[in-house]
Backbone of each chain as ProteinMPNN parsed JSONL, in Angstrom:
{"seq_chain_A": "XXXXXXXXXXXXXXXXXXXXXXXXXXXXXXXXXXXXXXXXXXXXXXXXXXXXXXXXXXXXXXXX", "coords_chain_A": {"N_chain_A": [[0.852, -1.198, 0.0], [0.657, 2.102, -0.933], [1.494, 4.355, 0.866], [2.382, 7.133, 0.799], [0.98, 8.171, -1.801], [-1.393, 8.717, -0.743], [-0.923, 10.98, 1.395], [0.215, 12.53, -0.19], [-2.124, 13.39, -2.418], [-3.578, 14.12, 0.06], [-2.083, 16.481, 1.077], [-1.897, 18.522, -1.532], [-4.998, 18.845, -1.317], [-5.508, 20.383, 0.823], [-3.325, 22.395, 1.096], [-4.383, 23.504, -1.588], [-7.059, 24.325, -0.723], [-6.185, 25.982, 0.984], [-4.843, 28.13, -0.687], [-7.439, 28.67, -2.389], [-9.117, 29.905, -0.021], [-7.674, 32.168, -0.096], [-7.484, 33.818, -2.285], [-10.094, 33.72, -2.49], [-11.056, 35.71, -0.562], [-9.328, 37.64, -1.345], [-11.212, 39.021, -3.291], [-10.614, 37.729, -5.506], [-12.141, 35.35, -7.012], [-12.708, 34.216, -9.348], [-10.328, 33.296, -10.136], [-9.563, 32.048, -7.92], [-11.825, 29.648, -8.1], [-10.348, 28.434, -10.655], [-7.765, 27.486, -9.879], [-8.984, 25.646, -7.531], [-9.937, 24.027, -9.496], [-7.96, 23.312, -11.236], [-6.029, 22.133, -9.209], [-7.979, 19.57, -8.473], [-8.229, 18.498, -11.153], [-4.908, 17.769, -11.24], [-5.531, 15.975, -9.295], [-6.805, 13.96, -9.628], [-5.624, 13.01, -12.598], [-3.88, 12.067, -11.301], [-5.489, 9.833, -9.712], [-6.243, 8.335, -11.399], [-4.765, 6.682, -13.147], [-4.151, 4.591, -11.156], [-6.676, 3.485, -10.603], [-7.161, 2.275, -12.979], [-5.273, 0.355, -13.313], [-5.791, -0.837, -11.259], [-8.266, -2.412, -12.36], [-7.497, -3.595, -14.579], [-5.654, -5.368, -13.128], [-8.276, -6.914, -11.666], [-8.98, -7.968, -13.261], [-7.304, -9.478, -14.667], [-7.043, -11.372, -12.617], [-9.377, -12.371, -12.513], [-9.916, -13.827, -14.61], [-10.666, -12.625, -17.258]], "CA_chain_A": [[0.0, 0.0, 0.0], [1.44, 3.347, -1.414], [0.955, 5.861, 1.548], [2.703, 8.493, 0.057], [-0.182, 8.881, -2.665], [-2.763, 9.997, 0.157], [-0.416, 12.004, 1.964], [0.429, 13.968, -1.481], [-3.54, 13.799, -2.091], [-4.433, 15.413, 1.524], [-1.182, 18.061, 0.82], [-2.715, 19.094, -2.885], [-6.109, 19.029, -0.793], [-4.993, 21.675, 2.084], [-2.923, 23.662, 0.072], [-5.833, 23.507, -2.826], [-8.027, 24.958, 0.097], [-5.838, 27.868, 1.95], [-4.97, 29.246, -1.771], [-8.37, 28.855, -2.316], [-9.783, 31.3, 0.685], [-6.659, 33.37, 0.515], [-7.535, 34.623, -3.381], [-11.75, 34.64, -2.129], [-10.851, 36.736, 0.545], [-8.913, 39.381, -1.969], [-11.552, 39.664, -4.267], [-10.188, 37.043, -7.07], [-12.71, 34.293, -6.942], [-12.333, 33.046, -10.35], [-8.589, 32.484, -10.27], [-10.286, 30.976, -6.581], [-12.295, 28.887, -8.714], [-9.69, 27.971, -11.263], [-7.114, 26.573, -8.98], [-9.596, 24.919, -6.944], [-10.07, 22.908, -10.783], [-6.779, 22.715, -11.108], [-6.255, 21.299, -8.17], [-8.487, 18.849, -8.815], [-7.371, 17.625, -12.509], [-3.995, 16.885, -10.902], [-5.294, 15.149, -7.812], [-7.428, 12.655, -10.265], [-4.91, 12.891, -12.908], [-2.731, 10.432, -10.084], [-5.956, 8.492, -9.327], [-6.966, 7.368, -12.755], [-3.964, 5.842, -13.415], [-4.302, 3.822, -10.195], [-8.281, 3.199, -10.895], [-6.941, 1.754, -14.294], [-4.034, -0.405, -12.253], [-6.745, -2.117, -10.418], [-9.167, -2.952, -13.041], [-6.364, -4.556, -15.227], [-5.414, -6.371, -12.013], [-9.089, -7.699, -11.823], [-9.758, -8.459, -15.388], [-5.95, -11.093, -15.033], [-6.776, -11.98, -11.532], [-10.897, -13.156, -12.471], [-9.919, -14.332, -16.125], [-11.258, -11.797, -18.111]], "C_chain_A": [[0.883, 1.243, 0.0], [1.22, 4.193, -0.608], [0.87, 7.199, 1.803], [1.845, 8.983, -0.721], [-0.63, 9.428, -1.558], [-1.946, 10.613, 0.627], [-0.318, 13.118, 1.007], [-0.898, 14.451, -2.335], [-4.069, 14.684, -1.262], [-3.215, 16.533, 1.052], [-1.975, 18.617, -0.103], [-4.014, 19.802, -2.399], [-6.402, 20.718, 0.096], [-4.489, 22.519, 1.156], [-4.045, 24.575, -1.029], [-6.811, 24.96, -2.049], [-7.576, 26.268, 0.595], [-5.963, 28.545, 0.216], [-6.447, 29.485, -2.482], [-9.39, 29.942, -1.607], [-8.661, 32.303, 0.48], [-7.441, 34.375, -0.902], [-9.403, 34.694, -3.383], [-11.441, 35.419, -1.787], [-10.448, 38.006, 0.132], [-9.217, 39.569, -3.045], [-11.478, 39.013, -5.581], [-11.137, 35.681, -7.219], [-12.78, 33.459, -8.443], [-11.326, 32.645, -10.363], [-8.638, 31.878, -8.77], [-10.719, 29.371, -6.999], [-11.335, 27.636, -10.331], [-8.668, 27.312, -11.156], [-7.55, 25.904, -7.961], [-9.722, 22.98, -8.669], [-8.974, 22.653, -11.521], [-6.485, 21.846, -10.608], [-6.567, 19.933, -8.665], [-8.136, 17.922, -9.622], [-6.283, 16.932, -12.084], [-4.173, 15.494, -10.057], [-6.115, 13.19, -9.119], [-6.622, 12.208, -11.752], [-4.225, 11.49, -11.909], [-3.776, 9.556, -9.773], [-6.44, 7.518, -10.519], [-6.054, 6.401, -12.864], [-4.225, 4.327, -12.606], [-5.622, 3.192, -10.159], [-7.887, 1.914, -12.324], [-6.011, 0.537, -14.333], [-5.206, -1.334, -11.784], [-8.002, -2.865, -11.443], [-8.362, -4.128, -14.31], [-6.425, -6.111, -14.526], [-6.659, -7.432, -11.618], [-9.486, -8.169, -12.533], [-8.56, -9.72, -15.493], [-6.83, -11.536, -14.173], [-8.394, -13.26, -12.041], [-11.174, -13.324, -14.002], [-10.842, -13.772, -16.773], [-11.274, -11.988, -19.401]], "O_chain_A": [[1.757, 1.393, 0.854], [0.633, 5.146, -1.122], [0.148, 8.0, 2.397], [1.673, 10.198, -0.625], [-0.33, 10.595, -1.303], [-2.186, 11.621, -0.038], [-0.631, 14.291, 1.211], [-0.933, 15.559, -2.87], [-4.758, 15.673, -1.512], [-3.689, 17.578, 0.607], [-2.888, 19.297, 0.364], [-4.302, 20.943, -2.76], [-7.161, 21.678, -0.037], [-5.172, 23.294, 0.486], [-4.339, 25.763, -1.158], [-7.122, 26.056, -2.515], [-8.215, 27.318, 0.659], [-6.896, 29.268, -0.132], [-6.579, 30.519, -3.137], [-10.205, 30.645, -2.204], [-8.858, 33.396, 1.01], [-7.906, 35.486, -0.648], [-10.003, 35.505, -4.089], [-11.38, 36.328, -2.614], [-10.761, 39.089, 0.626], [-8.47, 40.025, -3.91], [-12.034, 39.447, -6.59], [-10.452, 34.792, -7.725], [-12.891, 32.237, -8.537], [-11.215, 31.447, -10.627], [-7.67, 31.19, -8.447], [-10.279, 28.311, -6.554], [-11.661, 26.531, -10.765], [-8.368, 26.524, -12.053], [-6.66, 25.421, -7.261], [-9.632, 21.753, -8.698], [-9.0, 21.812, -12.42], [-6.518, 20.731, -11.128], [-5.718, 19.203, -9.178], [-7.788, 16.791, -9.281], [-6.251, 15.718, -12.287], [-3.504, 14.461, -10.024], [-5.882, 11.983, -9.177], [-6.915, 11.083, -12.156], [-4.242, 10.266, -12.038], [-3.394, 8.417, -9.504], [-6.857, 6.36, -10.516], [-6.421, 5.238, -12.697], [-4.431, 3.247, -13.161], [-5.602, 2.136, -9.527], [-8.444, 0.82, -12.415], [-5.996, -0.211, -15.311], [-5.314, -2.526, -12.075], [-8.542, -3.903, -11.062], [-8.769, -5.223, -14.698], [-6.827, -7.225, -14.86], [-6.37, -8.584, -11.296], [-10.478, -8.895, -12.468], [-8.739, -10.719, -16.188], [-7.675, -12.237, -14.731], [-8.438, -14.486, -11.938], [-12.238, -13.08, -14.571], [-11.909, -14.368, -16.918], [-11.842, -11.182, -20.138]]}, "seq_chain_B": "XXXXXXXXXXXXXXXXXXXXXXXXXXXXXXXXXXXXXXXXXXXXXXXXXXXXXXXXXXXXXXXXXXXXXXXXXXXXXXXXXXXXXXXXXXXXXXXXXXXXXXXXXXXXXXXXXXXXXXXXXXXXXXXXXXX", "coords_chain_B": {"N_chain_B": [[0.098, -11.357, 6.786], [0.178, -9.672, 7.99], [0.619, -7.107, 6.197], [-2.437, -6.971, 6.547], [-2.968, -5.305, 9.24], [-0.986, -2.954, 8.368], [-2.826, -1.916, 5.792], [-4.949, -1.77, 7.417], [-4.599, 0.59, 9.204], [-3.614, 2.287, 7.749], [-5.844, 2.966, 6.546], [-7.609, 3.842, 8.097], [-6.268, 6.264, 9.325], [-6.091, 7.334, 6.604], [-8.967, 8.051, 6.62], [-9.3, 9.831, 8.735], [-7.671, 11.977, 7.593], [-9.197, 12.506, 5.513], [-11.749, 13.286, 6.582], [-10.626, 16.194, 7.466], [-10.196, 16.755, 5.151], [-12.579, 17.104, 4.067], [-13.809, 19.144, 5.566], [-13.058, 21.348, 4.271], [-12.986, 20.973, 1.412], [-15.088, 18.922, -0.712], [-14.316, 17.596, -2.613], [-12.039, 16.703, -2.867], [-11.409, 15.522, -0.741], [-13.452, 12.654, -1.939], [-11.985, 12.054, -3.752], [-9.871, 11.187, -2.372], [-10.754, 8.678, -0.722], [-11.705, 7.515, -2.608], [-8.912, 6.534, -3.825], [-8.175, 5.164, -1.99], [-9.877, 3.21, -1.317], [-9.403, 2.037, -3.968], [-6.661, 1.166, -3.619], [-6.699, -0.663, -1.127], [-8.403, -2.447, -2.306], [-6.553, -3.549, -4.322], [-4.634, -4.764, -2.525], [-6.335, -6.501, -1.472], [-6.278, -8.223, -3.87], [-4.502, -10.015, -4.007], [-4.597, -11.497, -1.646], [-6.415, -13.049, -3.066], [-5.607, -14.268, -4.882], [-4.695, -16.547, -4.72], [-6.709, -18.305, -3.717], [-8.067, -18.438, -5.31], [-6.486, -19.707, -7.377], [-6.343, -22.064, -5.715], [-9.859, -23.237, -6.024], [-9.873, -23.487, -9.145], [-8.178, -25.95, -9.041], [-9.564, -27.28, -7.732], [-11.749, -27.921, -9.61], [-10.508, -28.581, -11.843], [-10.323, -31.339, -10.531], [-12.276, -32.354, -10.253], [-12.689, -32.617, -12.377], [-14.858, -30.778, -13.773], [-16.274, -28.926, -16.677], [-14.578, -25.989, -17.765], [-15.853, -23.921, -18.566], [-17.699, -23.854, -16.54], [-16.51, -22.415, -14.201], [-15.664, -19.769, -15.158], [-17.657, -17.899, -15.048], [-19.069, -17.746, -13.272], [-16.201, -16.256, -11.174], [-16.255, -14.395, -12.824], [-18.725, -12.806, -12.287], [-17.895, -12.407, -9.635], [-16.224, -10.569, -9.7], [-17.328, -8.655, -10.843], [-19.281, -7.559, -8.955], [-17.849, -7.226, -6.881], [-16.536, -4.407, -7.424], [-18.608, -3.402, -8.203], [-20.137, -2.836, -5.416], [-18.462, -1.661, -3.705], [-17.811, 0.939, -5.828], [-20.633, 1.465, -5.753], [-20.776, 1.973, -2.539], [-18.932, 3.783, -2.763], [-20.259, 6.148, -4.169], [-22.593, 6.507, -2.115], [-21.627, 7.361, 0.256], [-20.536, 9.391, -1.202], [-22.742, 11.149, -1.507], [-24.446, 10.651, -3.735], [-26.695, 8.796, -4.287], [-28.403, 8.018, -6.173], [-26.472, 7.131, -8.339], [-25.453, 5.356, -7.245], [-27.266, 3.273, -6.709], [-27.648, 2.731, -9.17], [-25.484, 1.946, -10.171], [-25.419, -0.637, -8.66], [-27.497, -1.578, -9.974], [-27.059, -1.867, -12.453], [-24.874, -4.215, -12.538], [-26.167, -6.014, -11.827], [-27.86, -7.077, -13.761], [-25.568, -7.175, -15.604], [-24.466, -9.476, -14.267], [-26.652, -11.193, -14.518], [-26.381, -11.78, -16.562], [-23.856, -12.787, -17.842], [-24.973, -14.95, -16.265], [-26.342, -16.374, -18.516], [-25.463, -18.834, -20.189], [-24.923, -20.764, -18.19], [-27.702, -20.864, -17.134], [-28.956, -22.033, -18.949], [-27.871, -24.362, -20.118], [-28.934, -25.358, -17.537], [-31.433, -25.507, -18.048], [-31.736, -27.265, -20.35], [-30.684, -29.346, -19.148], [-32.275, -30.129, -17.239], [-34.988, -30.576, -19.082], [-33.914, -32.8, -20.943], [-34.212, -34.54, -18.379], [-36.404, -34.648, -17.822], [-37.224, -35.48, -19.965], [-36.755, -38.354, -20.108], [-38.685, -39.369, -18.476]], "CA_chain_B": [[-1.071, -11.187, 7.272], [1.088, -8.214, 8.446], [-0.259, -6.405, 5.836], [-3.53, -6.364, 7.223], [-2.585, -4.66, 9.805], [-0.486, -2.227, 7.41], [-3.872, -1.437, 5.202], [-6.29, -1.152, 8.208], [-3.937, 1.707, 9.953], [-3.755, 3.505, 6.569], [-7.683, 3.223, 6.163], [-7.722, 4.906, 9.677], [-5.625, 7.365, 8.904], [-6.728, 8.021, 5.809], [-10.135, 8.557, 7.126], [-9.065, 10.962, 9.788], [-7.304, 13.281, 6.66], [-10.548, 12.536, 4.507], [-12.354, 14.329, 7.487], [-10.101, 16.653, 7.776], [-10.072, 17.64, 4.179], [-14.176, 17.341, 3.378], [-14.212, 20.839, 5.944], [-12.661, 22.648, 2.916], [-13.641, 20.991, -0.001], [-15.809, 17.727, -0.506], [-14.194, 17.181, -3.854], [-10.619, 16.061, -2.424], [-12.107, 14.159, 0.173], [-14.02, 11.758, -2.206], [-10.361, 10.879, -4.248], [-8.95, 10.639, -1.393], [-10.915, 7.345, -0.748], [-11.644, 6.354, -4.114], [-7.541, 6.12, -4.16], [-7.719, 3.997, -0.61], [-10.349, 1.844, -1.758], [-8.361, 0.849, -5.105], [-5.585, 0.531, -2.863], [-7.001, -1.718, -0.882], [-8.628, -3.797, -3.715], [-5.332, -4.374, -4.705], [-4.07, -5.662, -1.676], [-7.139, -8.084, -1.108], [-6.525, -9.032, -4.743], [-2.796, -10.369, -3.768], [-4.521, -12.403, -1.07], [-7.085, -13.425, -3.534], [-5.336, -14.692, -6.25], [-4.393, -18.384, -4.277], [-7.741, -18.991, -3.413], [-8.736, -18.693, -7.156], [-5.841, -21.06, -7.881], [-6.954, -23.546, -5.244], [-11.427, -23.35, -6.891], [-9.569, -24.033, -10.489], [-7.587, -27.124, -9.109], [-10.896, -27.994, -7.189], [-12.225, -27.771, -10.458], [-9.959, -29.954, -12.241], [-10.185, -32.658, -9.642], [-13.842, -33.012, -10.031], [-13.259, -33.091, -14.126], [-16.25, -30.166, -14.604], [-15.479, -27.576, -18.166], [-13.969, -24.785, -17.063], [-16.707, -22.774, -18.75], [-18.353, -23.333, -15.677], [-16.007, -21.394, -13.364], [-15.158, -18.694, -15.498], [-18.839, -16.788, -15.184], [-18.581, -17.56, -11.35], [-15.424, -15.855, -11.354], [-16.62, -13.155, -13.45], [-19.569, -12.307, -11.54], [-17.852, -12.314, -8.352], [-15.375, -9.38, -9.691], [-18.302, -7.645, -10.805], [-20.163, -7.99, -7.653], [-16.976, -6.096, -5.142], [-16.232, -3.59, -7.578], [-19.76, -2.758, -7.895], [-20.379, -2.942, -4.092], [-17.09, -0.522, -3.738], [-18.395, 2.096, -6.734], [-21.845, 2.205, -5.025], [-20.739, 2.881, -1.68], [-18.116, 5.066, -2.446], [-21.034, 7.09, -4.538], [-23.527, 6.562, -1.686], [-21.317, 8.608, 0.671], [-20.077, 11.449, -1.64], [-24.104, 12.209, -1.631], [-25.192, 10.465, -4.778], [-27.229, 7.3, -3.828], [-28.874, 7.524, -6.995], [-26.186, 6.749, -8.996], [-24.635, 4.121, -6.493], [-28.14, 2.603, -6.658], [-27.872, 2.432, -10.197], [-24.57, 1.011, -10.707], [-25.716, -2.195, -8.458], [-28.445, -2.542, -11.183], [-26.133, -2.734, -13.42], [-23.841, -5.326, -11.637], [-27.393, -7.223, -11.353], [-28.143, -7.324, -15.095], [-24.223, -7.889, -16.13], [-24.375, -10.709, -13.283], [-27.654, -12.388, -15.223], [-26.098, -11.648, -18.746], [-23.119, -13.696, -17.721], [-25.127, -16.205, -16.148], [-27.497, -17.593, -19.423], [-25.025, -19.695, -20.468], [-25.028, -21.911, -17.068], [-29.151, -21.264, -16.711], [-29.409, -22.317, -20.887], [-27.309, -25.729, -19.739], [-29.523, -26.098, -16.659], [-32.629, -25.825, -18.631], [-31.559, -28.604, -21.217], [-30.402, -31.162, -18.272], [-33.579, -30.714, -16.352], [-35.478, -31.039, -20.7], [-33.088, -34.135, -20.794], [-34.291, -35.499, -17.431], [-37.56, -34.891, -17.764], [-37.814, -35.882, -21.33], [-36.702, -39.578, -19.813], [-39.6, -39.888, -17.385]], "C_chain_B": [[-0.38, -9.841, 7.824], [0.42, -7.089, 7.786], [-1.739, -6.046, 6.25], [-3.7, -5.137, 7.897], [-2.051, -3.157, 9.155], [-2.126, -1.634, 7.064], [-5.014, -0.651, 6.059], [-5.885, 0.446, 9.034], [-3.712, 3.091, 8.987], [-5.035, 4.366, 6.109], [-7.941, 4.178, 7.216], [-7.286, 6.228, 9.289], [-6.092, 8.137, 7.62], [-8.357, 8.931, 5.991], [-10.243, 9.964, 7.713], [-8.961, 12.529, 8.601], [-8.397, 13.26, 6.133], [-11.522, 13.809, 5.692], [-11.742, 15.64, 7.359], [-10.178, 17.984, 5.949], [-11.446, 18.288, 3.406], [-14.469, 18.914, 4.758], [-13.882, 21.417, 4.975], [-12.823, 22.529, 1.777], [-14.506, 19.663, 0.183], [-14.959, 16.888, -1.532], [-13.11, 16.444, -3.713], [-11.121, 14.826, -1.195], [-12.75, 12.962, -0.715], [-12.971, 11.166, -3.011], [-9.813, 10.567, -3.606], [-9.402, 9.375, -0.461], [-11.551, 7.068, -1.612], [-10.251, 5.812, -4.158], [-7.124, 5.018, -3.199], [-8.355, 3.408, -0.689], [-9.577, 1.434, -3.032], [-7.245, 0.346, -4.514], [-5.729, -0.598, -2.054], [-7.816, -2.803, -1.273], [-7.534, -4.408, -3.918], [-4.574, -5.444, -3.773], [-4.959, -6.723, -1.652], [-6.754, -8.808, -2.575], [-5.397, -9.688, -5.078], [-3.629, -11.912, -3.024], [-5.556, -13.609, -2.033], [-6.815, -14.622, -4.589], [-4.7, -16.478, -5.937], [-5.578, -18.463, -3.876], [-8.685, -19.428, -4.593], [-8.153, -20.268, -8.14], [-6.805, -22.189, -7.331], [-8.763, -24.33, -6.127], [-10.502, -24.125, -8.135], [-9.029, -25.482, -9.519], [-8.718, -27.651, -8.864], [-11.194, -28.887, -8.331], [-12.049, -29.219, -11.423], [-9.841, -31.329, -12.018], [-11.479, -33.105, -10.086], [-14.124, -32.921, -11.688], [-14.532, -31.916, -14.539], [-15.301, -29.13, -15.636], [-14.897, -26.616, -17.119], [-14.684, -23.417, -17.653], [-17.501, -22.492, -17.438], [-18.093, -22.459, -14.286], [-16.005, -20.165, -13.475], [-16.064, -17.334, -14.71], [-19.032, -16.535, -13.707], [-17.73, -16.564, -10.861], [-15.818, -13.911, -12.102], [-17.061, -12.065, -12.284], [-19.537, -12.076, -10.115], [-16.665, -10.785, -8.793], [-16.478, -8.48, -9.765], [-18.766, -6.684, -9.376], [-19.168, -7.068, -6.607], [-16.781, -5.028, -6.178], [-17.494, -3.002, -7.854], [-20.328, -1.964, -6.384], [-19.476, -1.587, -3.643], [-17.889, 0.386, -4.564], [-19.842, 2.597, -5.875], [-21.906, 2.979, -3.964], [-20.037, 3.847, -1.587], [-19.325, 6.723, -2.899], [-22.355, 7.161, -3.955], [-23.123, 7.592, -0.687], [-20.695, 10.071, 0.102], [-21.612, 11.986, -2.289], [-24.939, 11.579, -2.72], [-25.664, 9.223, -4.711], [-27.753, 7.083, -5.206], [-28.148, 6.662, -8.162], [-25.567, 5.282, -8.627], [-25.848, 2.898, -6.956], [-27.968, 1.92, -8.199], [-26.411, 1.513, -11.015], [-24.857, -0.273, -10.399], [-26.62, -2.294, -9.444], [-27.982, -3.196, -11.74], [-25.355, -4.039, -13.439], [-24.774, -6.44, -11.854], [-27.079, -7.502, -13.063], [-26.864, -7.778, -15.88], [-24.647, -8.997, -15.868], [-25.37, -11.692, -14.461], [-27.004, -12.646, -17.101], [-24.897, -12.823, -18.353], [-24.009, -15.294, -17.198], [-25.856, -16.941, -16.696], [-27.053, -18.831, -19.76], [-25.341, -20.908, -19.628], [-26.681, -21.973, -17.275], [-29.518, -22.18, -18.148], [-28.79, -23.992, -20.224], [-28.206, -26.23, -18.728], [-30.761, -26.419, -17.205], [-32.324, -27.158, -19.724], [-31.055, -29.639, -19.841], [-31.467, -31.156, -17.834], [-34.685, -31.294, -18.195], [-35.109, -32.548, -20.552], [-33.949, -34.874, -19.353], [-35.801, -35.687, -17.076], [-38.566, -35.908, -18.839], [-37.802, -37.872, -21.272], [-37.522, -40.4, -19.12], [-40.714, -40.33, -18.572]], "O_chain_B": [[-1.219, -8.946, 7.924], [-0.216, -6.237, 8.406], [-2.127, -4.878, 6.259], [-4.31, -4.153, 7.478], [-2.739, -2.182, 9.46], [-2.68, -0.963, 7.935], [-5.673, 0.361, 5.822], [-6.742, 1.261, 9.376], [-3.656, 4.294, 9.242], [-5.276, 5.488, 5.663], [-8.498, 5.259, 7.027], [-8.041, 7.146, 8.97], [-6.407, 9.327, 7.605], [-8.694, 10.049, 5.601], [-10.952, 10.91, 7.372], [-9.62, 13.569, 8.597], [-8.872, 14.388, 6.265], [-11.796, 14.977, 5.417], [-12.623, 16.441, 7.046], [-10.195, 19.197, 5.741], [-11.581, 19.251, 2.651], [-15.479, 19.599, 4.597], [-14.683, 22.315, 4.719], [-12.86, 23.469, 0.984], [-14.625, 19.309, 1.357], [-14.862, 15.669, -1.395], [-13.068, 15.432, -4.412], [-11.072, 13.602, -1.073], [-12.545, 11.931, -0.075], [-12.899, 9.939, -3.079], [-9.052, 9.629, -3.842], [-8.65, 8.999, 0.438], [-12.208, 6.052, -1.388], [-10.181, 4.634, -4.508], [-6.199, 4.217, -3.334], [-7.964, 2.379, -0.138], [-9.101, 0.299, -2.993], [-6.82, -0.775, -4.792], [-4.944, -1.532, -2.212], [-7.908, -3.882, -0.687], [-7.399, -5.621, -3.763], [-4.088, -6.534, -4.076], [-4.514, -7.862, -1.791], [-6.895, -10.03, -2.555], [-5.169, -9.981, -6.252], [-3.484, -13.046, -3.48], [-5.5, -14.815, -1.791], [-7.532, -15.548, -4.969], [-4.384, -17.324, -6.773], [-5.309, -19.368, -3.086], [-9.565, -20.271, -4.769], [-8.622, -21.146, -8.864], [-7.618, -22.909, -7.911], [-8.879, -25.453, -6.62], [-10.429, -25.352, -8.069], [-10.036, -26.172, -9.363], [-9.101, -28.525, -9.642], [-11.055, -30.11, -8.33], [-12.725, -30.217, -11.671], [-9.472, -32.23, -12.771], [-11.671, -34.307, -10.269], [-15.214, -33.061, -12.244], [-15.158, -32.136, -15.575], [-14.151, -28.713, -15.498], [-14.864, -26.659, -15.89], [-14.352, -22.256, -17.412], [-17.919, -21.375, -17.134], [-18.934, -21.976, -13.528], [-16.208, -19.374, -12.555], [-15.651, -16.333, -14.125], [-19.126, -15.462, -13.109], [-18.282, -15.813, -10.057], [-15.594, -12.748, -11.77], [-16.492, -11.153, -11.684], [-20.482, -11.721, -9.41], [-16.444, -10.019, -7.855], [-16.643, -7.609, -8.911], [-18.577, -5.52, -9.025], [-19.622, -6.35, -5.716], [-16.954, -4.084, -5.407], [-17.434, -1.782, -7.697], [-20.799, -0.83, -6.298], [-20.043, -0.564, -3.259], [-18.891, 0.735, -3.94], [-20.084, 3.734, -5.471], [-22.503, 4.05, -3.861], [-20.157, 4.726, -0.733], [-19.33, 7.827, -2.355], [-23.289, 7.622, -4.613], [-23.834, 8.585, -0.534], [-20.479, 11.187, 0.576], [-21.77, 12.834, -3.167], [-26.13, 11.889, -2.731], [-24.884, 8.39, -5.174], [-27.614, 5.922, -5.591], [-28.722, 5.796, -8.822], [-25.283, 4.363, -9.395], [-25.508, 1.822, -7.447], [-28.142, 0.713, -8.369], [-26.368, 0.771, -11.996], [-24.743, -1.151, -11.253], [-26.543, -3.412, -9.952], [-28.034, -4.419, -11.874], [-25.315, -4.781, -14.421], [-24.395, -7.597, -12.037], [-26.08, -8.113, -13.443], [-26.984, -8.657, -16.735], [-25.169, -9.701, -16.732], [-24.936, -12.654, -15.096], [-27.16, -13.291, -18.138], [-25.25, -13.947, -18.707], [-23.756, -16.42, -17.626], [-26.267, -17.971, -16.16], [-27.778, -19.825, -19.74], [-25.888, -21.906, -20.097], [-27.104, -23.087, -17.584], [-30.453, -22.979, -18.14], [-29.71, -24.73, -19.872], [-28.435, -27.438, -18.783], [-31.255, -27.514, -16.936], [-33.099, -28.099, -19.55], [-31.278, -30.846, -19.944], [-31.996, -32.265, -17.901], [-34.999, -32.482, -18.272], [-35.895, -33.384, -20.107], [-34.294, -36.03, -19.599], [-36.311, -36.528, -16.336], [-39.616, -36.55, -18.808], [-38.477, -38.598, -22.001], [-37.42, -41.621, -19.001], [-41.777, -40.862, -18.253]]}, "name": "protein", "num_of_chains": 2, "seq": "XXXXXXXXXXXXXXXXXXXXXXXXXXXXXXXXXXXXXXXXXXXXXXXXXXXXXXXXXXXXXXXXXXXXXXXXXXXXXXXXXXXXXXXXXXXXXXXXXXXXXXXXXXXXXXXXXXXXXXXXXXXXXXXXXXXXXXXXXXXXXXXXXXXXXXXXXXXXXXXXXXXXXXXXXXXXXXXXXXXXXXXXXXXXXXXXXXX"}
């Protein structure tokens, strides 16, 4: 089990979030909104792969 | 079996940050256990993969096709990664769609299993057709 992914998941997450209220807070809410979906893309960017890893892995494992 | 241990302390943990991160967004919180349930798919599907062996040898011992494992087999992958997809999309709020993937799972499940019901209907034909 990789436990570095979620840790660099929850970081992306937090971070995601302060720069998130910091650029509400002064007025910039789309570039709020645009690195919130940033954000995002990367964080599922790293899980697809891994989504795509396990379905492989069940398609050998249950003779697909 | 160590691993166990290993996975269940990560699930914990992970949980805790999942909390931690659904106060500020919801959206990071729900990859952040979609990524710890595939993770721990994978691990069960380590421990999985000798108990599959052992069914096939079963299999072989008792001489039946091996068409008739496969759909077994199938329908049992279906069946956890369905189970997994639903609940992960029953707690990030959307029951409807969770609801709707087990349909699906159902109706795969029967689509795989005509073959076996099509064979059971001709042996009981056959055993009736002898009376």
């Amino acid at each position: 089990m990789d436990i570095d992914l979620i840790f660099k998941i929850a970081a992306v997450g937090i971070i995601v979030s302060i720069l998130n209220q910091v650029l509400s807070r002064s007025g910039r809410d789309e570039q709020a909104t645009m690195t919130t979906l940033a954000g995002l893309v990367v964080v599922l960017m790293m899980l697809a792969q891994r989504i795509a890893d396990l379905f492989a892995l069940v398609k050998t494992l249950f003779q697909f | 079996m160590s691993s166990f241990f290993q996975v269940a302390g990560g699930v914990l943990l992970s949980v805790i940050l999942g909390l931690t991160l659904s106060k500020y967004g919801k959206d990071f919180s729900v990859v952040l256990i979609l990524l710890v349930s595939c993770m721990v798919l994978a691990v069960m599907a380590a421990y999985l993969e000798p108990i599959i062996d052992f069914v096939g040898e079963l299999l072989r011992l008792s001489e039946l096709q091996n068409e008739l494992l496969t759909p077994v087999l199938k329908a049992t992958a279906i069946g956890i990664v369905a189970e997994i997809a639903s609940l992960i999309c029953t707690d990030s709020g959307n029951a409807a769609l969770g609801k709707s993937i087990q349909l699906l799972a159902v109706a795969v499940i029967l689509w795989l299993a005509l073959p076996l019901l099509r064979s059971l209907l001709e042996l009981m034909q056959r055993m009736l057709g002898n009376i």
